[in-house]
C-alpha positions in Angstrom: -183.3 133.4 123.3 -182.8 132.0 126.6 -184.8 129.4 128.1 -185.0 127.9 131.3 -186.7 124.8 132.4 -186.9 123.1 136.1 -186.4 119.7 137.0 -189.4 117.7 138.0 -189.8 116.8 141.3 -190.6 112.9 141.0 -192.3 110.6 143.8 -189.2 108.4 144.3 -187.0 112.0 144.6 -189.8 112.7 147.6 -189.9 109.6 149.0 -185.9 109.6 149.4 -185.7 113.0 151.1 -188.8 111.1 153.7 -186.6 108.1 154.0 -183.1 110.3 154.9 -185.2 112.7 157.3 -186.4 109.2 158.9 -183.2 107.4 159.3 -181.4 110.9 160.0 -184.0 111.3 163.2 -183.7 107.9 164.0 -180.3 107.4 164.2 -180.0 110.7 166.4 -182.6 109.6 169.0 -181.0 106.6 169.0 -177.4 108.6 169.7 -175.8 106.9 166.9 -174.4 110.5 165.8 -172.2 109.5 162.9 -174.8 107.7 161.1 -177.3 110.5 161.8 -174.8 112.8 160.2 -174.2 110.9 157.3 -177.9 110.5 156.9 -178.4 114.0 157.3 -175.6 114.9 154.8 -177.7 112.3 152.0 -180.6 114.1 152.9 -179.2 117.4 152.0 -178.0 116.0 148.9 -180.9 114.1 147.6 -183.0 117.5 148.7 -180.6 120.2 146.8 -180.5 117.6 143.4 -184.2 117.5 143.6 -185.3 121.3 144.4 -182.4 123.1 142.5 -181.6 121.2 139.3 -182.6 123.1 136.2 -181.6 123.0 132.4 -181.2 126.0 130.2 -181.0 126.7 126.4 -179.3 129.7 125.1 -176.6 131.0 122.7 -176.2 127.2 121.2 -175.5 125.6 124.3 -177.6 122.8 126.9 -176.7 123.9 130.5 -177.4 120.8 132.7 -177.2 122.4 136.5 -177.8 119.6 138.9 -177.6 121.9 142.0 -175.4 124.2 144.0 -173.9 120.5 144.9 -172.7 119.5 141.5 -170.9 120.8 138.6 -172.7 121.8 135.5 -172.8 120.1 132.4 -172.4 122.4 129.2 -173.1 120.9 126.0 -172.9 122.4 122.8 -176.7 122.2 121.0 -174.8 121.2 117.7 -173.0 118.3 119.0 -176.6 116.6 120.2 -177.4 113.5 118.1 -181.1 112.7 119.7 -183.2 113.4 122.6 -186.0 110.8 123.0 -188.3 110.0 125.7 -187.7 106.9 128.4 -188.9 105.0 131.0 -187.5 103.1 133.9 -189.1 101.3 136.8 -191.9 99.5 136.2 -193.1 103.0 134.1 -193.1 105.1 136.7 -190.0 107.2 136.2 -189.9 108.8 133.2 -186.6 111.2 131.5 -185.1 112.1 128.5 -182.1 110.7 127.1 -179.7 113.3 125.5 -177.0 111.4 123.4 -174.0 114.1 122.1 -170.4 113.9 120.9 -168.5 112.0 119.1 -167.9 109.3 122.0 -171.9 109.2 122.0 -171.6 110.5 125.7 -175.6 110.6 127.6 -177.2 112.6 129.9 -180.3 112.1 131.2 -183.0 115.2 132.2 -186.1 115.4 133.7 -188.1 118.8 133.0 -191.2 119.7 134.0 -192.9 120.2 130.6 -191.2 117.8 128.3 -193.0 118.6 124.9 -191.9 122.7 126.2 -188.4 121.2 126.2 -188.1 119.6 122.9 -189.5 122.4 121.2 -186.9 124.6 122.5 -184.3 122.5 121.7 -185.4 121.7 118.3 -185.4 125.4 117.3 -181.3 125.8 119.2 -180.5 122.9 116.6 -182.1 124.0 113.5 -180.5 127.8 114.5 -176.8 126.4 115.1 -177.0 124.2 111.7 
């Protein structure tokens, strides 16, 4: 069974692509071209990671696709140690923490409907033991 979840579009993830559009138009009416491209080119950045990023579950495997930007992140469902809920800033972001591998590598996600997300990866991991 497949399953796909989307990233959640966060108040700091808005208020970056606001603060790149800002500096990007100010920088251009103030004819300061290359930092109004280099603003622009953060902007598209933070506004691909933000609107494309998704994380799917199928045949025994995490997909972690951050974007057209970016490369994906495959991880095998078996290899997955924990997944537990976190909080940075004050409490205002909030993310799960995927710990896998031997090296205890991490990877951090942000889905839309967390409990939706567990659930689905619980049943992968019980199916690929």
């Amino acid at each position: 069974m497949t399953r796909s979840f989307h990233h959640r579009t966060t108040l700091g993830a808005v208020c970056g692509i606001i603060l790149f559009l800002l500096l990007s138009l100010y920088a251009f009416w103030s004819k300061s071209t290359v930092m109004g491209l280099c603003m622009a080119f953060c902007l598209i950045i933070v506004a691909e990671r933000t609107l494309h990023s998704q994380y799917i579950i199928s045949d025994g495997k995490l997909i972690v696709d951050n974007g057209r930007l970016s490369k994906r992140k495959v991880i095998e469902v078996g290899l997955i140690h924990s997944c537990r809920p976190m909080s940075s800033v004050f409490g205002l972001v909030r993310y799960l923490l995927i710990t896998y591998g031997a090296a205890e590598s991490m990877v951090s996600v942000q889905p839309q409907n967390e409990e939706a997300f567990i659930a689905a990866l619980k049943i992968e991991m019980e199916a690929a033991q």
